[in-house]
N, C-alpha and C positions, 0 to 999 in steps of 0.2 A: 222563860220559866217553864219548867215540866209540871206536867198533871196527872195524876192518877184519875181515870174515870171508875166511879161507882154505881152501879144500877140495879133494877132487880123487878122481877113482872111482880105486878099487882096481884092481887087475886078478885080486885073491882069488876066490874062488869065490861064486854069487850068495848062499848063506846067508849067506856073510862079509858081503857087503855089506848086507843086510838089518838085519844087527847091527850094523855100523858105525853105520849111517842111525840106528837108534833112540837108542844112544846119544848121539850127537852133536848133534841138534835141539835137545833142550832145554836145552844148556849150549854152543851155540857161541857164543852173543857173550862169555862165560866164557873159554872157551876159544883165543879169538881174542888177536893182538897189540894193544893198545892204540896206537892212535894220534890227538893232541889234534888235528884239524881245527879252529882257531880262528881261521885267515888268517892266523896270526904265526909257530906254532912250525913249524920244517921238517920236514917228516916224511919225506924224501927217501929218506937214509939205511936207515929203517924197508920201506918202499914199495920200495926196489931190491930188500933182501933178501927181503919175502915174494913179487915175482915171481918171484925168478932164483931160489928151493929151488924151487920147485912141478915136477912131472913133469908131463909132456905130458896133457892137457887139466883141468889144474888152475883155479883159480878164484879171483880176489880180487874179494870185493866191497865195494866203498867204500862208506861212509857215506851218505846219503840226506840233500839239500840242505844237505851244508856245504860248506865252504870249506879245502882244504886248503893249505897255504903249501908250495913248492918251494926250496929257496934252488941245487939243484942238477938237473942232469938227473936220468931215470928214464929208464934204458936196460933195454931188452924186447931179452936176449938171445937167451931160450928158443923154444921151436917150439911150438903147442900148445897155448898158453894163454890164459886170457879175462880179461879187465880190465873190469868190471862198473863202473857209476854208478849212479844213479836222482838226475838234477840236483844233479850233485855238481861243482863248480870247484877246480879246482886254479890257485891265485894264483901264477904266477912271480915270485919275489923274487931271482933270479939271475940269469945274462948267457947261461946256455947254452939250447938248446933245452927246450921243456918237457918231450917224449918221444920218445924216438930208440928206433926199431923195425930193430934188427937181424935178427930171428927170423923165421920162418916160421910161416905158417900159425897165427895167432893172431888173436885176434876183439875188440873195443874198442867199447865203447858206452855212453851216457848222461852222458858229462863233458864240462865246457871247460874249456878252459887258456886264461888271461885276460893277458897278458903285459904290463898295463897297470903293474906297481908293478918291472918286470924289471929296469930301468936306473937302477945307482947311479952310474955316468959318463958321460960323452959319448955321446950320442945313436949316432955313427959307431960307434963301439966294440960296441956292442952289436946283432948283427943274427941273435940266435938266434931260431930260427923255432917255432911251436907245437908244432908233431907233423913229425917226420921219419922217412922209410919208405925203408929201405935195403935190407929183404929185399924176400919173394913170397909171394904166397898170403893177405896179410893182408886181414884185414875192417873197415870199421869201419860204424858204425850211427849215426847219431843224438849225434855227438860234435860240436864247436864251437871254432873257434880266432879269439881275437878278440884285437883291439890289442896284438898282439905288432910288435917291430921288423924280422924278416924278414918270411918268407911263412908265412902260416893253417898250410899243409900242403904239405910237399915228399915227392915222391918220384922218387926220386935213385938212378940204379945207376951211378952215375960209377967208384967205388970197389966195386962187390959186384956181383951179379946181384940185377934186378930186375924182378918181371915177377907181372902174373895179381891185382891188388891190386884192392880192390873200394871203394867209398869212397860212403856209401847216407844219403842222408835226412840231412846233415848240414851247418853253417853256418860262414860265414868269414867275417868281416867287422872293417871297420878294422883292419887290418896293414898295415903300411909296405910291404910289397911284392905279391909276387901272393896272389891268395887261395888258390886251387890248382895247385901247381906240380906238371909233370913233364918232367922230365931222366932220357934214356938209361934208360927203363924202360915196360917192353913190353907189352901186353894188359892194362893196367887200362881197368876199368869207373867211371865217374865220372856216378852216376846220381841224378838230382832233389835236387840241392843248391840251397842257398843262399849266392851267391857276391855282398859288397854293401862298397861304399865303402873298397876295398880300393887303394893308392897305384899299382899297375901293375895287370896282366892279372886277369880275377876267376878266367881258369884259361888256362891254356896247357900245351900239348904240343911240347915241345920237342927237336932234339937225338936223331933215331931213339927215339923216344920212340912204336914203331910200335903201328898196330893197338889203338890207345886205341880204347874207346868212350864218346862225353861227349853225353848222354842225358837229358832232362826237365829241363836244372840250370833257374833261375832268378839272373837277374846284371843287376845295374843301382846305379848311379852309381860304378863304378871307373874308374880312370888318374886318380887324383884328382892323381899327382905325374907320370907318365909310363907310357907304355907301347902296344903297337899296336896292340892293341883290346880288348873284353871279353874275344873271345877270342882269343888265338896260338897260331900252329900254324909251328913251323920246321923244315925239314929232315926229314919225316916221311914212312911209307909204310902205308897202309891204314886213315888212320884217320876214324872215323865220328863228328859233327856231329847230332843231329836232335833235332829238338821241344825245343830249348832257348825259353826265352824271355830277350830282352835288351832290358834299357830303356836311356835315354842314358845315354852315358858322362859323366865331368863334362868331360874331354877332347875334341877332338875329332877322334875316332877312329873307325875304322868299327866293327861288332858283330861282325864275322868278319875276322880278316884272316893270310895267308898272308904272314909275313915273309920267310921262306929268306933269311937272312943265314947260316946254316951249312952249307948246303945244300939242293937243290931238294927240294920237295914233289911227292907221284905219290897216285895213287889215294884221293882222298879223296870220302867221302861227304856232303856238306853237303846236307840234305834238314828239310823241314818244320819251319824256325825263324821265329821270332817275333821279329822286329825293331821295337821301337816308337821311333819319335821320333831316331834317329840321324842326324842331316845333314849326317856328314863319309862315309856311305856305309854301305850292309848289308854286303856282302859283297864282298871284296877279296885276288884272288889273284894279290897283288903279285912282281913278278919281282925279288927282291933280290940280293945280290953272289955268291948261292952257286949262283942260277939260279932259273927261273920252275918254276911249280904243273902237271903235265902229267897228263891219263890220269884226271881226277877228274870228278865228277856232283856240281852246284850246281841239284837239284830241288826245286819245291813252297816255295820259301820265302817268305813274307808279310813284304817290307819296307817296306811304308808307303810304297811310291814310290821310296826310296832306289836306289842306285845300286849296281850290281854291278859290279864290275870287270875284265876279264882281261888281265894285268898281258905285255909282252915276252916274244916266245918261248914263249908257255903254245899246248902242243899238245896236242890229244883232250880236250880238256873238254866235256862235255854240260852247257849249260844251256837248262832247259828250267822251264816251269812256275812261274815268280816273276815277281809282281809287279811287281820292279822294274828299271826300262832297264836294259840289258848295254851297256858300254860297253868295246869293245875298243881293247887300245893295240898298237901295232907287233907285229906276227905275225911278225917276223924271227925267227933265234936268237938266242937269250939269251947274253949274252955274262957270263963268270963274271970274275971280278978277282982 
């Protein structure tokens, strides 16, 4: 039988906790909720209720390489708490997201959520995404969202405040849409990922989705179905680009490209990326219907010769230092629709 361990410090005095600790070591898996990880039975139910009792920096730890089945979400209401793995998957066998992150300041690591067995209906019908982050301050480490029918990982302040998410050492790969999404949510770090064969963007920043930082990822063969490059950037202000590495798309699309169809892009840092093999263009700061990319640094980047673009209307851009021809289109104003 598997076990989930639950725990959580005291805020008793330090003998208390001394006593706590002794006792409890050698009878936690005892003392723990039982739950069957066999890739059939649901455990959902179980799994809501031991995150949502726990007090702020409590602690669940999953099983160690099993396979848990979901037939429902797992919503992380709480502030505070950590959600532990050690190569532990969680099967989606239902239509919604696999875990929706309401809370704050809560830490996530060593799981995937596989969204491969999620659709009992029409393929349309079904577009819950792996992991969804609607709070701030969230961590996650070393977690994976693969062949679900949204995107790997969204983070979304459409509906809440969102801001300050950190996202480290983790994989996306095969989901119908993007691999890492963000919409309307502010100062995340998105750092040395794995973003691969993913149907749109393997990451985008979208939508005042300001002051990202998207840092060491690694992204090659995504827009397998659509999308405007490895990576998108729309309507955004401050955000920084560097030491990515991007192989071809399966599309042909460029490795960086500024859509602003919601509105224009400003200050952005696109600096020491790695473009290999893309021959619909490196980098591309397209003037779209919401207005052109203005007031940004396209430094130091290695495109293989490819082609840089500055798209209508893009004014103050400093390029300098890449590899590949800059190819300027009309310097008039941009005209918005």
């Amino acid at each position: 039988m598997i076990f989930i361990s639950v725990w959580w410090r005291s805020p008793m005095k330090k003998f208390c906790l001394y006593a706590v600790a002794v006792v409890l070591i050698p009878v936690q898996a005892n003392a723990a909720p039982a739950f069957q990880c066999d890739g059939a039975t649901d455990i959902s139910p179980q799994l809501n209720q031991a995150i949502n009792s726990l007090p702020s920096g409590g602690s669940v730890l999953l099983p160690r390489g099993k396979v848990c089945a979901l037939r429902s979400r797992v919503n992380v209401k709480r502030s505070g708490i950590k959600l532990r793995g050690a190569s532990t998957t969680f099967l989606r066998l239902g239509e919604s997201s696999g875990l929706m992150v309401t809370g704050n300041n809560n830490s996530f690591s060593g799981f995937t959520i596989d969204g491969a067995k999620a659709c009992n209906i029409p393929e349309k019908a079904c577009k819950g995404s792996g992991i969804a982050v609607l709070g701030s301050g969230n961590q996650f480490d070393n977690v994976a969202a693969i062949n679900n029918q949204g995107h790997g990982i969204m983070f979304d302040g459409q509906r809440s405040r969102c801001s300050h998410n950190v996202l480290r050492s983790s994989r996306f790969s095969n989901n119908r849409l993007i691999g890492i999404s963000q919409h309307t949510c502010t100062y995340n770090r998105i750092l040395n990922n794995r973003s691969t064969g993913n149907g749109a963007e393997g990451i985008t920043a979208d939508h005042k989705s300001d002051h990202a930082t998207i840092s060491g990822n690694i992204l090659s063969g995504n827009v397998t179905r659509g999308g405007v490059g490895a990576i998108g950037i729309d309507y955004v202000d401050g955000v920084t680009v560097t030491g990515n590495r991007i192989g071809p798309n399966v599309k042909a699309v460029p490795a960086i490209r500024t859509q602003n169809n919601e509105g224009p892009s400003r200050n952005l840092r696109i600096e020491g990326n790695v473009a290999d093999a893309n021959p619909a263009g490196c980098i591309d700061l397209k003037t779209g219907r919401g207005g052109p990319t203005s007031k940004s640094q396209i430094l130091n980047n290695r495109c293989s010769g490819s082609r840089i673009t500055l798209g209508s209307g893009s004014q103050g851009n400093i390029v300098k230092g890449n590899d590949g021809p800059t190819l300027h289109m009309d310097t008039g104003p941009a005209k918005r629709h």
